[in-house]
PDB file as gemmi writes it, atoms N, CA and C in Angstrom:
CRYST1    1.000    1.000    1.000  90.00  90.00  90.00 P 1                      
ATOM      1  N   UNK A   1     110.502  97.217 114.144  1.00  0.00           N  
ATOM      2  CA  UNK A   1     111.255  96.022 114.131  1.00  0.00           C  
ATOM      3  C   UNK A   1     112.587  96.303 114.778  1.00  0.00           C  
ATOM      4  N   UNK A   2     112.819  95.262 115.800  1.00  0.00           N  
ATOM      5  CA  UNK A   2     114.599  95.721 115.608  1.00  0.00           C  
ATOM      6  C   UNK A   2     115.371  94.276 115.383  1.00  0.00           C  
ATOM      7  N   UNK A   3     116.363  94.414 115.158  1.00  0.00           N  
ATOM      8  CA  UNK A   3     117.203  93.473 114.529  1.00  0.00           C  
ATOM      9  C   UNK A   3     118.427  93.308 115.914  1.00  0.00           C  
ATOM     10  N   UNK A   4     118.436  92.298 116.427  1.00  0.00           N  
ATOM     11  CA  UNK A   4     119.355  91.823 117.711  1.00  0.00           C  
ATOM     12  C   UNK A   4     120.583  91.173 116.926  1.00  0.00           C  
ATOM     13  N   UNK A   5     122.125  91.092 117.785  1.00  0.00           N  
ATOM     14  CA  UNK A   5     122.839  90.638 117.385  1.00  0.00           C  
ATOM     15  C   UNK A   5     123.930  90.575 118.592  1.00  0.00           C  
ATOM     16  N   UNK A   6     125.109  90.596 118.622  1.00  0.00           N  
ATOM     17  CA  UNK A   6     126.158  90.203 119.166  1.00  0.00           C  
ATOM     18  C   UNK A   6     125.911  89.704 120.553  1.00  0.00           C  
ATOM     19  N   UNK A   7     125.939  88.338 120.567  1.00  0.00           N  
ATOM     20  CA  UNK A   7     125.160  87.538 121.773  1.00  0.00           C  
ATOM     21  C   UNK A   7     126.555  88.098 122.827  1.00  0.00           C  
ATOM     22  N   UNK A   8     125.754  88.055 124.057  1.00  0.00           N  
ATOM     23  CA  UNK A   8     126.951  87.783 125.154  1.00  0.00           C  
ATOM     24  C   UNK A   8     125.914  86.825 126.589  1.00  0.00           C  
ATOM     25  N   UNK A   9     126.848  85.001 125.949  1.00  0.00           N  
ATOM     26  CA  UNK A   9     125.605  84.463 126.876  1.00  0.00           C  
ATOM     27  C   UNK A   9     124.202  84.400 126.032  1.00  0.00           C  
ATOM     28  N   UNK A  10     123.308  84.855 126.949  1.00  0.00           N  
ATOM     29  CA  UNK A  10     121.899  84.371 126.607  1.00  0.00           C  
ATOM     30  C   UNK A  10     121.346  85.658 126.379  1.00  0.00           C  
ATOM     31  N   UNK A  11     122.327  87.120 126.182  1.00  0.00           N  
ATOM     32  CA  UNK A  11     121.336  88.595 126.480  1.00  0.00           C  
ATOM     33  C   UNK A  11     122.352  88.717 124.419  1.00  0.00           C  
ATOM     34  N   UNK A  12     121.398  89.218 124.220  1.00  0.00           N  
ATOM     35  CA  UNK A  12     121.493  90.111 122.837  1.00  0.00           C  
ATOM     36  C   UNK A  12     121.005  91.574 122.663  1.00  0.00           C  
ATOM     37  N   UNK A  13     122.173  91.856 121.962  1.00  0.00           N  
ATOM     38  CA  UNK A  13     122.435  93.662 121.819  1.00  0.00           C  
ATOM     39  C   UNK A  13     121.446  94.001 120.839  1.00  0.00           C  
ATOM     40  N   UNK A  14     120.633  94.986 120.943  1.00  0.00           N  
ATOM     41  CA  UNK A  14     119.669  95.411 119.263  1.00  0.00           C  
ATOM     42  C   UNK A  14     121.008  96.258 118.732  1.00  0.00           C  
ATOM     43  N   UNK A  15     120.927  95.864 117.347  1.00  0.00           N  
ATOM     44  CA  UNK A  15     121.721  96.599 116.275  1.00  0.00           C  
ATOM     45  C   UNK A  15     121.381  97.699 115.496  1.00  0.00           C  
ATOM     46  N   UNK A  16     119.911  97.375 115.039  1.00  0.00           N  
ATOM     47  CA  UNK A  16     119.632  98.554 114.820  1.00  0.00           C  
ATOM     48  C   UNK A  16     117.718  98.468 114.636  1.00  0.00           C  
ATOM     49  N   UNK A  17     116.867  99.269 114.400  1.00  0.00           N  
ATOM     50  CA  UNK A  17     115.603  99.669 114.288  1.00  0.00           C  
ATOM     51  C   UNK A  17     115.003 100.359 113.517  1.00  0.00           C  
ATOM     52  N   UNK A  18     113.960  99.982 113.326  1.00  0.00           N  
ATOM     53  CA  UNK A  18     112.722 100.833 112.082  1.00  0.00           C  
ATOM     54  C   UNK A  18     111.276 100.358 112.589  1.00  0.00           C  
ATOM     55  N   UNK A  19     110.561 101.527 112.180  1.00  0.00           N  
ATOM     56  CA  UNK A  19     109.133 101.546 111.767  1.00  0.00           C  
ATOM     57  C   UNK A  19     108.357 100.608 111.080  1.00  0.00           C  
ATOM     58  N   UNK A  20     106.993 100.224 111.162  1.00  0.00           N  
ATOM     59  CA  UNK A  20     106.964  99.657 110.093  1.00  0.00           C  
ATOM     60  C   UNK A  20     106.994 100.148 108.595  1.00  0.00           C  
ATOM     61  N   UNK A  21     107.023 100.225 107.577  1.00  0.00           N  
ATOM     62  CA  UNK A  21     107.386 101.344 106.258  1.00  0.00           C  
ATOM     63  C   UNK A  21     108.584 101.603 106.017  1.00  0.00           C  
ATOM     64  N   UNK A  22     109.628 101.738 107.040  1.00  0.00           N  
ATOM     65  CA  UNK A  22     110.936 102.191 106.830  1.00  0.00           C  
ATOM     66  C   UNK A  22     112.094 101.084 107.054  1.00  0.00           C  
ATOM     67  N   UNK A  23     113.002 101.169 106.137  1.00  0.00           N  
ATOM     68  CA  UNK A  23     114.065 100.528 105.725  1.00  0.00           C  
ATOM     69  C   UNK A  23     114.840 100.207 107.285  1.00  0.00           C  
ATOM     70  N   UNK A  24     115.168  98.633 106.909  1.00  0.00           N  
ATOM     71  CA  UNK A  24     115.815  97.977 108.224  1.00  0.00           C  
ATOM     72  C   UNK A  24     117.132  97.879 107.482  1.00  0.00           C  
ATOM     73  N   UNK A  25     118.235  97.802 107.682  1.00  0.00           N  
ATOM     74  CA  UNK A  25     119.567  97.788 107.477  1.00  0.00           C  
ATOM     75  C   UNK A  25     120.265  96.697 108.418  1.00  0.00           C  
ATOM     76  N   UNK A  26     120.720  96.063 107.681  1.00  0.00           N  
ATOM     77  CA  UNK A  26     121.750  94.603 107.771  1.00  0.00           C  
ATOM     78  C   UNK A  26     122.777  95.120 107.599  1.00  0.00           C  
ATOM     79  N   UNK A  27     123.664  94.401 108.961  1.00  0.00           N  
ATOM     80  CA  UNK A  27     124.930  94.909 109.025  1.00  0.00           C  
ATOM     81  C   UNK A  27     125.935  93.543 108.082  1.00  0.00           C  
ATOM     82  N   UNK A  28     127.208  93.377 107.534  1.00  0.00           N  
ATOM     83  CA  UNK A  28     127.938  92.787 107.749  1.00  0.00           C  
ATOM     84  C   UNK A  28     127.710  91.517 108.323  1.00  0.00           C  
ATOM     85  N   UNK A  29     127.755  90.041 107.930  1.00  0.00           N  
ATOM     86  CA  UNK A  29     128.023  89.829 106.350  1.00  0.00           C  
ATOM     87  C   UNK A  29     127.222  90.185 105.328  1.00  0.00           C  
ATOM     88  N   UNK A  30     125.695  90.359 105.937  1.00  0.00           N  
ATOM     89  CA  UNK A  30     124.880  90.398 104.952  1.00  0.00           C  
ATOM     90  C   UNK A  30     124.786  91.634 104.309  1.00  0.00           C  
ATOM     91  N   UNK A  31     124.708  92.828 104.617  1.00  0.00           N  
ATOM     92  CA  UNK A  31     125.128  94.575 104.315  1.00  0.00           C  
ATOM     93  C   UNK A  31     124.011  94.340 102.958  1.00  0.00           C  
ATOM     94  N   UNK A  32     122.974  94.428 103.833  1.00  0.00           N  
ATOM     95  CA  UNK A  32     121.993  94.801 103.047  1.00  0.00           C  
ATOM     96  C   UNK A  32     121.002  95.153 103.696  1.00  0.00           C  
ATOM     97  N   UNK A  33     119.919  95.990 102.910  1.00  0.00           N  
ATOM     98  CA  UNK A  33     118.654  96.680 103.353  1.00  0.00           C  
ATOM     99  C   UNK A  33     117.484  96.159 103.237  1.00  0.00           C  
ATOM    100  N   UNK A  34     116.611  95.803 103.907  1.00  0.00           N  
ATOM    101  CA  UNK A  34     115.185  95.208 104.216  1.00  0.00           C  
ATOM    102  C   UNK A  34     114.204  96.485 103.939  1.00  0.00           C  
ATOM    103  N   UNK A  35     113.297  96.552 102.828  1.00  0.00           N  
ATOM    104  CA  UNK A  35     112.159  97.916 102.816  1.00  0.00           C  
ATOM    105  C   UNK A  35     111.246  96.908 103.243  1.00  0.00           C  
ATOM    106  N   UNK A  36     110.709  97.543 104.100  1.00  0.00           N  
ATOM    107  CA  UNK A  36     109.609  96.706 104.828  1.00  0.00           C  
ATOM    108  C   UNK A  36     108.363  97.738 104.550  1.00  0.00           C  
ATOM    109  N   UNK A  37     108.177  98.899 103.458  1.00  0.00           N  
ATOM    110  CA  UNK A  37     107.330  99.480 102.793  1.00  0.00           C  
ATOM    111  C   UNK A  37     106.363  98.083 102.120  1.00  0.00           C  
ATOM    112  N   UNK A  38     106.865  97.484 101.555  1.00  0.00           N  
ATOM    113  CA  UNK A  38     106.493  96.514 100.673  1.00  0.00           C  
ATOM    114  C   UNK A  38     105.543  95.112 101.028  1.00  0.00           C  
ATOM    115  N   UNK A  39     106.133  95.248 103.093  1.00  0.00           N  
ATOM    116  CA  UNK A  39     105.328  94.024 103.474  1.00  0.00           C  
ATOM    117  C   UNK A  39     103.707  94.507 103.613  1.00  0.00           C  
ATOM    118  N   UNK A  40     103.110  93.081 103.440  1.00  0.00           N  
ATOM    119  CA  UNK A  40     101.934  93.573 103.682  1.00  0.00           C  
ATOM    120  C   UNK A  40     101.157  93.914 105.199  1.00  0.00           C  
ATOM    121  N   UNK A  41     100.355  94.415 105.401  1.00  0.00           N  
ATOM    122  CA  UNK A  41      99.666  95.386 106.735  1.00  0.00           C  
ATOM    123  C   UNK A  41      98.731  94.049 107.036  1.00  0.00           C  
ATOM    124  N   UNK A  42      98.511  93.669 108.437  1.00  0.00           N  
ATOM    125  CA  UNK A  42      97.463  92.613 109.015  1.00  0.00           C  
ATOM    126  C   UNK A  42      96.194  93.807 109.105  1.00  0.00           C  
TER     127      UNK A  42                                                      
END                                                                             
């Protein structure tokens, strides 16, 4: 997964990335962690 953010225009920066299984991290405001261990597998 990656998580995009600080637009400039129509192009967006990735912030940050994970696996599937491993913890995604939210920056500011939200400053919180996504375990994506937990989602379920297609």
């Amino acid at each position: 997964m990656t998580l995009y953010g600080e637009p400039k225009g129509d192009v967006y920066r990735p912030l940050s990335t994970a696996k599937f299984g491993e913890a995604l991290k939210l920056p500011a405001p939200f400053d919180l962690v996504i375990d994506t261990s937990e989602f379920p597998e297609a």
